[in-house]
N, C-alpha and C positions, 0 to 999 in steps of 0.2 A: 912092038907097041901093044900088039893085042895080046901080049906073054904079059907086058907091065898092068896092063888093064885086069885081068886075070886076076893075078896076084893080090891087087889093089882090091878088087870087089872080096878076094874069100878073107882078106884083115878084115874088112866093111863087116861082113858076114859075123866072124870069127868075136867082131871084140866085144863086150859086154857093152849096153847104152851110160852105164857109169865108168867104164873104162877102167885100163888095167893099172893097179895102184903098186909102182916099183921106189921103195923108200915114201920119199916127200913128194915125188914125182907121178901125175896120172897120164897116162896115154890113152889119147881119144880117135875115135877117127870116126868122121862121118858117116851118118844111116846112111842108105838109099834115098830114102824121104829128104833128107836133109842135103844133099848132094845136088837133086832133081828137081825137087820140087817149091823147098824153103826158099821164101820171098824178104827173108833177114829176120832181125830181133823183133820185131813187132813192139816198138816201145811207144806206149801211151803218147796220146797227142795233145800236148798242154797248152798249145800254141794260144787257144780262147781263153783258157784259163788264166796265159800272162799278159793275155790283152786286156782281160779285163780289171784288171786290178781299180781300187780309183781311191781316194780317200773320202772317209763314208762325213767327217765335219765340213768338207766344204759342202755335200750333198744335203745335210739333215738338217744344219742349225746355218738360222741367219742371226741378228740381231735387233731386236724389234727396236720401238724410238729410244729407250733407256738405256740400252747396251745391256742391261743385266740378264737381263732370263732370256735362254734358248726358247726358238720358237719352231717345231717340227713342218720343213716345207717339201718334203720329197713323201709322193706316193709310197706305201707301204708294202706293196705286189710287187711292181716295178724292182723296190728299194731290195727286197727279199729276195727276190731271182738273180740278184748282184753279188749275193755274200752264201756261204758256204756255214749256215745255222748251227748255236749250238744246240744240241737234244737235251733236252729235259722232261720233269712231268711237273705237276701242279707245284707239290711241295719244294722241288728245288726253284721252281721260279718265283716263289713267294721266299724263299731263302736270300735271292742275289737278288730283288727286287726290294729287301729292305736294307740288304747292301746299300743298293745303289743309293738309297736313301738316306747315307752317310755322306754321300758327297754334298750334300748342304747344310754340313754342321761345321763350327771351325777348329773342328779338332781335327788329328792326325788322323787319314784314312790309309790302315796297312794294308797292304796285298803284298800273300807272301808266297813266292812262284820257285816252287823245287823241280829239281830236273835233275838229268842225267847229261854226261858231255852236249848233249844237242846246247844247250842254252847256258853253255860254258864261255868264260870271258864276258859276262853280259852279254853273250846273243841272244836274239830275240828280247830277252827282259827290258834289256835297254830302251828301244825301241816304242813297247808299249808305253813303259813309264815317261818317255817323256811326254809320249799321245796324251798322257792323262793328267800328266802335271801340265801340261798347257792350257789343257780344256777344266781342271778342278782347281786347281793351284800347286802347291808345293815345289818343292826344290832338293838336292839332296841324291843320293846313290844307296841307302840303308843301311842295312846289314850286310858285315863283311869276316870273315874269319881277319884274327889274329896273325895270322901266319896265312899265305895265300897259296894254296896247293898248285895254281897254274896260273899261264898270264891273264891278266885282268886288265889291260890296258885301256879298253875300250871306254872303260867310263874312269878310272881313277890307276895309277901307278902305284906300286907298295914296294917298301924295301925295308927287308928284317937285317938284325946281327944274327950271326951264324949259329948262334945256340937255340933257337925255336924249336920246338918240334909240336907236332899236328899229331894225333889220337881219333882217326876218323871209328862211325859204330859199325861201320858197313864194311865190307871188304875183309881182308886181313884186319880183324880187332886185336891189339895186344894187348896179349895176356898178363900184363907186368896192371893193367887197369882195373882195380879188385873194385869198381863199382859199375853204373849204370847211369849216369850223372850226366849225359852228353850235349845239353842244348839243344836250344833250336835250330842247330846247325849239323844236325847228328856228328859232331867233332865240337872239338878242345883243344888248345894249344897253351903248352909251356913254356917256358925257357930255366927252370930248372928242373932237372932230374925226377921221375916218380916217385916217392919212400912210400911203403905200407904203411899203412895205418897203425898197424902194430911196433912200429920205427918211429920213435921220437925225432923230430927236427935235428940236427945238428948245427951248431952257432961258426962251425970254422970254415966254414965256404958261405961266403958271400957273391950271392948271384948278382948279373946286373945285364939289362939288355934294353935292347931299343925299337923302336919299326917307326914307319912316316909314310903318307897316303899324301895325295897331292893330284890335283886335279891335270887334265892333260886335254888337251888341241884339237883331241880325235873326239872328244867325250859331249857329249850336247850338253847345251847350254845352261840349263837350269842341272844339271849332274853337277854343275862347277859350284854351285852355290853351298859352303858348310856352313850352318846356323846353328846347329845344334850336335854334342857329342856323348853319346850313351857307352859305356863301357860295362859289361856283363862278364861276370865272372865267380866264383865259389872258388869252395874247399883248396883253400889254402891253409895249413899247418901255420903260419906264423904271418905277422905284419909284414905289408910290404907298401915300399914308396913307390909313387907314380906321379911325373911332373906329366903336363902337357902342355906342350908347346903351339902356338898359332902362329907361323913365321918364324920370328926368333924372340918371341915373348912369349915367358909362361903365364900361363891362365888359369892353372888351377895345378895345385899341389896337394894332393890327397894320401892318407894312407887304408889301402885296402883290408879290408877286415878278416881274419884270420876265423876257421870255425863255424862257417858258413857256406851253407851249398848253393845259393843265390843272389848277388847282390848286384847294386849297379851306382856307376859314378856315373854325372853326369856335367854338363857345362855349356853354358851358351857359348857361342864365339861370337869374336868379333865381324863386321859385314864384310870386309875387305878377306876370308880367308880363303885359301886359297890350298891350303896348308897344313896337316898337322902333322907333330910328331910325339912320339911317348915315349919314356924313358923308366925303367922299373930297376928295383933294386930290393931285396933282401934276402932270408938264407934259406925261403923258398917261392914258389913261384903258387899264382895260383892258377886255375884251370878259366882260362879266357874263351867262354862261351863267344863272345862275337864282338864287333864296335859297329857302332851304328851313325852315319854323317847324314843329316835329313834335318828341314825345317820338321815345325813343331805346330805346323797343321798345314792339311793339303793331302793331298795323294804323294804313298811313298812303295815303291814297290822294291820289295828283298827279291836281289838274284842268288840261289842258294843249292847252285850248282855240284854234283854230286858224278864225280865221274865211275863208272863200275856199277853206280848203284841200280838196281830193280825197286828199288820204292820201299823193302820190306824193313825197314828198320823203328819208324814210329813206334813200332809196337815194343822196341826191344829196350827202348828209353824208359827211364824210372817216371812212373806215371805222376807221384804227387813233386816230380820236382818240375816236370815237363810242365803241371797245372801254374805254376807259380810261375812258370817264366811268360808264357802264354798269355796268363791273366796281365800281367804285365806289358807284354804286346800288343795284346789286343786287336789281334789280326780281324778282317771284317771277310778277307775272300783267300782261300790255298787255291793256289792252282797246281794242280798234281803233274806233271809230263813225264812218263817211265816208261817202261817197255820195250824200247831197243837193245837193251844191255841180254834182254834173255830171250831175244830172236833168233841171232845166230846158234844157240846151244841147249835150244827147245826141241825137242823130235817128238815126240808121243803127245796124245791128243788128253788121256790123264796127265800128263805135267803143265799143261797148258791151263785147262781148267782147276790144276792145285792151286795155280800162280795167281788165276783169277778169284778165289774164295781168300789167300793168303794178302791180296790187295786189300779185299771188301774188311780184313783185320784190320788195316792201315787204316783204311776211310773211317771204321768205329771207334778207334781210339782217337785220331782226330777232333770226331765230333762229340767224343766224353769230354775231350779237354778247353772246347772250344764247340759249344753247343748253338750257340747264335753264327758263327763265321758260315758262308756259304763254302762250298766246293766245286770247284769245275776239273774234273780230269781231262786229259791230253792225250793221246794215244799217241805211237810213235810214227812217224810218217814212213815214208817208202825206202826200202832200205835193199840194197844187191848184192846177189852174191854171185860168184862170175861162174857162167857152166860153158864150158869150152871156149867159143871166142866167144858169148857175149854178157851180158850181165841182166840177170831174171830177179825178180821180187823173189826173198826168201818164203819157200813155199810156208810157213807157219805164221808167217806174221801177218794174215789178213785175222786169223781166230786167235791169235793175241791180241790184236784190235778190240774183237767181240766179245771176248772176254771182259775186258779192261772197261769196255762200253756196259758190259751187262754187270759188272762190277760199283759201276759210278751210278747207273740208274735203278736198280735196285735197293741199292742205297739212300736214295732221295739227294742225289747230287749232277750235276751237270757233265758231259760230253763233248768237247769237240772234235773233232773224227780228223787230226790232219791228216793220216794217210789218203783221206776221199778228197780234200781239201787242195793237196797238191796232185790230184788229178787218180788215185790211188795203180792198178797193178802194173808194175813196168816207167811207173812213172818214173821214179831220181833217173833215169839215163837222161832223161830229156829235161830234165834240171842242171845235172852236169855237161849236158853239150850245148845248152844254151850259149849265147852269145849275149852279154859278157857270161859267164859261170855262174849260176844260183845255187849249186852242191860240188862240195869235194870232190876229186878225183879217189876219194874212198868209198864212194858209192852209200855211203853214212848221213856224214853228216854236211849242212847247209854252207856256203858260201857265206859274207857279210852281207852281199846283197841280198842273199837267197834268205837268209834270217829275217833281212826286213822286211821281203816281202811277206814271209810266211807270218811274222809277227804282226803285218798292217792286215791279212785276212783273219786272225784271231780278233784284233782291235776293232773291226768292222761287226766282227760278230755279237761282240761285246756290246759294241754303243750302240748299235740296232737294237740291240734287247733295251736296252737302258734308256732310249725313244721310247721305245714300245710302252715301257715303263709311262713315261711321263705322259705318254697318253693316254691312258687310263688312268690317268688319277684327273687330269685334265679334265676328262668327261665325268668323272663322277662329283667333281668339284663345281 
């Protein structure tokens, strides 16, 4: 025994503290310290943190004798030591404070919320938007790609004919794509073939193809409501037909316009729908920027989820076409969420800070195109990467955070810091060992539940500001 202890102690001795890397394969074997002394992972303790959760409407607004105007009845100190604040300075909060000040017009108030896998499927997104369409009005799921790159069940179900295909700006970009043309959706979707520009149409293939969106069971209740149907789309080479269907009645038979990098069909529906479907046909396709299911005033918020992506691609969009779609949109708030995609494959402390000046490019072109919209950046919450048994915060991604932070407020734009929010270093273990599950056993990315809660701490943070709002104007009135 004391020849196996021997042995044991000069491997201990012998291996390097990153261990000996044979193929795919590392071989570890515990310090001395680690052996003797180590009392486990030491994983943040979020236990307050998911005790305290609470919903901030039933706490701030009651209903005075009229029903109509909120009337602020929770302390503000109290109210504030509850939620997890976004950072700002003077100018961004005079930005999202005449935001907010859209929610009492009766037009359509967009927020349009990009992200990376974290807020994929309508995670999170969902969640806010219905918080807001309860409390402002609206109805409706937004904007949605053409062609659906993953599942979306959560709030609407989609199903294409087999000839689609998606043209995302980000990732692997094809080269067969001789423009910059890409939507609001940094992607495009076909269903005929590319031809160059320098390649006339040909009349002997006749395209034809289909897709249908349909609300589902899991989806909250005002997401079921379609009132209104926008179809965005350009550069298309020749005319093409488009029926839409509302159940099994068509409602509007259009022909799309040929020789244009921006246009849009649009349609009311009928109340009852529940339903639609498209149907396209000629002998090309055109480039389907997005479709959009939303009433036609309220609060609507786009989930415009982006998997792969680091954020860097605004920039790489054609500016005066991005202007015209925008203007068209007329987004009031972006909420930016990036940052995890370049965690794991960040090492140097210059790539970190390229990534963060490379953002602040994204923020400017944004607010070239959209000079009134507010901004709120997101950083990426707590993310693990496994060192022998247990699983530690990737050491880079606190000053990806501070980046990202000194990025957005520099800028004269907003912060919320989820990595501090869900408890920040070492925190996802104790997300994903929770009982039930709030994060993946990917040590990444959120649970449904863990979305929501993470989505009702952003919302809280939101409509405390948007209190805060209402009370000072209160006072100066």
């Amino acid at each position: 025994m004391l020849g196996v202890f021997l042995l044991l102690a000069a491997a201990m001795w012998m291996t390097p503290s990153g261990g000996i890397k044979t193929g795919e394969f590392i071989f570890h074997m515990p310090s001395f310290k680690e052996m003797f002394l180590d009392e486990g992972p030491g994983y943040a303790d979020v236990s307050q943190i998911l005790e305290e959760q609470f919903s901030i409407d039933s706490l701030l607004f009651q209903e005075d004798g009229s029903g109509d105007e909120p009337v602020l009845k929770a302390d503000y100190d109290s109210l504030a030591a509850k939620i997890h604040l976004i950072d700002m300075g003077d100018t961004a909060r005079l930005k999202l404070y005449r935001f907010f000040d859209r929610f009492e017009s009766d037009k359509l108030v967009r927020i349009m919320h990009y992200g990376d896998s974290q807020i994929e499927g309508d995670r999170i997104t969902a969640f806010v938007r219905d918080k807001l369409q309860k409390r402002f009005g609206g109805s409706g799921i937004g904007l949605r790609p053409a062609l659906q790159p993953y599942d979306f069940i959560l709030s609407a179900a989609q199903n294409n004919s087999r000839n689609w295909k998606r043209f995302p700006l980000y990732g692997k970009i094809d080269s067969l794509v001789e423009h910059n043309k890409y939507g609001m959706m940094a992607a495009f979707s076909r269903f005929a073939p590319l031809v160059s520009d320098t390649i006339p149409v040909m009349d002997t293939i006749y395209y034809e193809a289909d897709l249908s969106i349909e609300k589902t069971a899991v989806s909250f209740k005002r997401a079921r409501t379609y009132e209104h149907f926008r179809l965005y789309y350009g550069n298309a080479k020749s005319p093409v037909k488009m029926e839409l269907m509302a159940g099994d009645s068509v409602i509007l038979a259009d022909t799309l316009k040929a020789h244009v990098d921006f246009a849009v069909a649009e349609v009311d529906l009928p109340d009852t729908t529940g339903r639609v479907s498209l149907r396209f046909s000629g002998y090309d396709s055109p480039d389907i920027y997005g479709m959009e299911l939303a009433s036609q005033r309220g609060v609507i918020v786009d989930n415009i989820a982006l998997r792969g992506s680091s954020g860097l691609f605004f920039t790489r969009n054609d500016f005066e076409h991005s202007l015209k779609i925008y203007q068209e949109l007329n987004p009031g708030l972006f909420i930016l969420q990036f940052g995890g995609n370049v965690v794991p494959y960040i090492t140097r402390q210059e790539d970190i800070e390229r990534y963060g000046r490379w953002f602040s490019a994204q923020i400017r072109r944004l607010k070239q195109t959209c000079p009134e919209a507010a901004i709120i950046v997101i950083g990426p919450g707590d993310m693990s990467t496994k060192e022998k048994d247990r699983y530690v915060t990737y050491e880079h991604l606190p000053y990806v955070v501070e980046v990202l932070k000194k990025a957005a407020l520099s800028s004269d734009c907003a912060f919320w810091d989820m990595y501090e929010a869900m408890g920040g270093y070492n925190s996802m273990p104790s997300w994903v060992n929770a009982e039930p599950e709030l994060a993946r056993p990917d040590y990444v990315h959120f649970s449904m539940r863990g979305a929501r809660l993470i989505a009702n701490m952003f919302y809280n943070a939101l409509i405390f500001e948007y209190s805060t709002h209402l009370q000072e104007k209160s006072e100066k009135e």
